[in-house]
Each structure stands twice: as C-alpha cells, then as structure tokens.
N, C-alpha and C positions, 0 to 999 in steps of 0.2 A: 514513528509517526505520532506526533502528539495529536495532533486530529483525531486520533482511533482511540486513544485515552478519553479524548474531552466527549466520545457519542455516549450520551444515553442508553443508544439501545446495547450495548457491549457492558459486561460486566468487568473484561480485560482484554484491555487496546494491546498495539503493539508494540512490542518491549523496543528497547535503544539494539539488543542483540538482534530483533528483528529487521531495524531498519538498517542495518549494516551489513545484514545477509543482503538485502536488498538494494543496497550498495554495489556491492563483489558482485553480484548478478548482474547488476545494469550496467558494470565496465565489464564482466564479460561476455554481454551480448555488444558492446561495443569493440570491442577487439574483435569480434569472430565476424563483424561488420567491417572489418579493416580501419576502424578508427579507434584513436588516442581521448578519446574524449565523451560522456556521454550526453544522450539528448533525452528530452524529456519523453520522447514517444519509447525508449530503452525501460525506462522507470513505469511509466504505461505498462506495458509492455508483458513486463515480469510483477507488477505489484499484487495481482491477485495471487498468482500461486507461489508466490513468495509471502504473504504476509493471512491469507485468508485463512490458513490451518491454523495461525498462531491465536485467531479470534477467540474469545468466548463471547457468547449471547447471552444478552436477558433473556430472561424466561420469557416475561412480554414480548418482547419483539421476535422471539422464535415462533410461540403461540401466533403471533400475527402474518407470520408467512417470511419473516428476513433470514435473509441468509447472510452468510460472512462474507461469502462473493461480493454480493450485491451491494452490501455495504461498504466494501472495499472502493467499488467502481463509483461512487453517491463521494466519497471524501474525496479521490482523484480529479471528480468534476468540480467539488467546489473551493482544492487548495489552489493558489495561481502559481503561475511557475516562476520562478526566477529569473529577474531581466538584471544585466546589466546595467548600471548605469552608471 
C-alpha cells in the first residue's frame, strides 16, 4: 500500500510483503464466499487486521491520539477503487 508509505503520520507504511498478505486474504475471504474473484468490500474487509500491526507511528501522531486502525480505515476512504474501463 503505497498510500501508508506516502502518510506523515507513519514512520513505516506497509511493505510490498504486506500488501500481498492482504492479497491471499481477500481471495480467501473470497473463495469461503463461493466466489473466483474478489471485490473491494473483501479488501475492506480484511485491510485492518491485515495491514494495521505492520504500522509504525510517529511519535506525533501517537501523542495526538492516532492509531494504526484508524489510519488504516482514513487511507481506505480516500484510495478509489479500481473501475474497469
């Protein structure tokens, strides 16, 4: 998730290993949903407890009340998803 690289408040986003755990996660919430394919609410879904332990926090934004959750769910809302076209 280069998003989690590029915040501020993170001293260390999450790695390329992370987001391909979080890959394998969201085809196998997809498969245990009977489907070949996965959807963006799978990636939803699993991104927090998939990628939120891999965070580090700035000292500032710890001190300020963030957490790696929270952060997590603030980048989810502002990447867009991927449309066909």
């Amino acid at each position: 998730m280069a998003a989690s690289r590029k915040d501020e408040r993170l001293r260390l986003g999450a790695s390329p290993r992370a987001a391909l755990a979080l890959q394998r996660a969201s085809q196998a919430r997809a498969a245990i949903r009977g489907r070949a394919y996965v959807m963006p609410d799978d990636v939803k879904a699993l991104a927090v407890p998939a990628l939120a332990h891999q965070l580090m926090l700035d000292t500032g934004a710890r001190l300020r009340g963030a957490t790696a959750a929270g952060i997590v769910d603030e980048i989810l809302d502002t990447v867009a998803i991927p449309i066909e076209g």
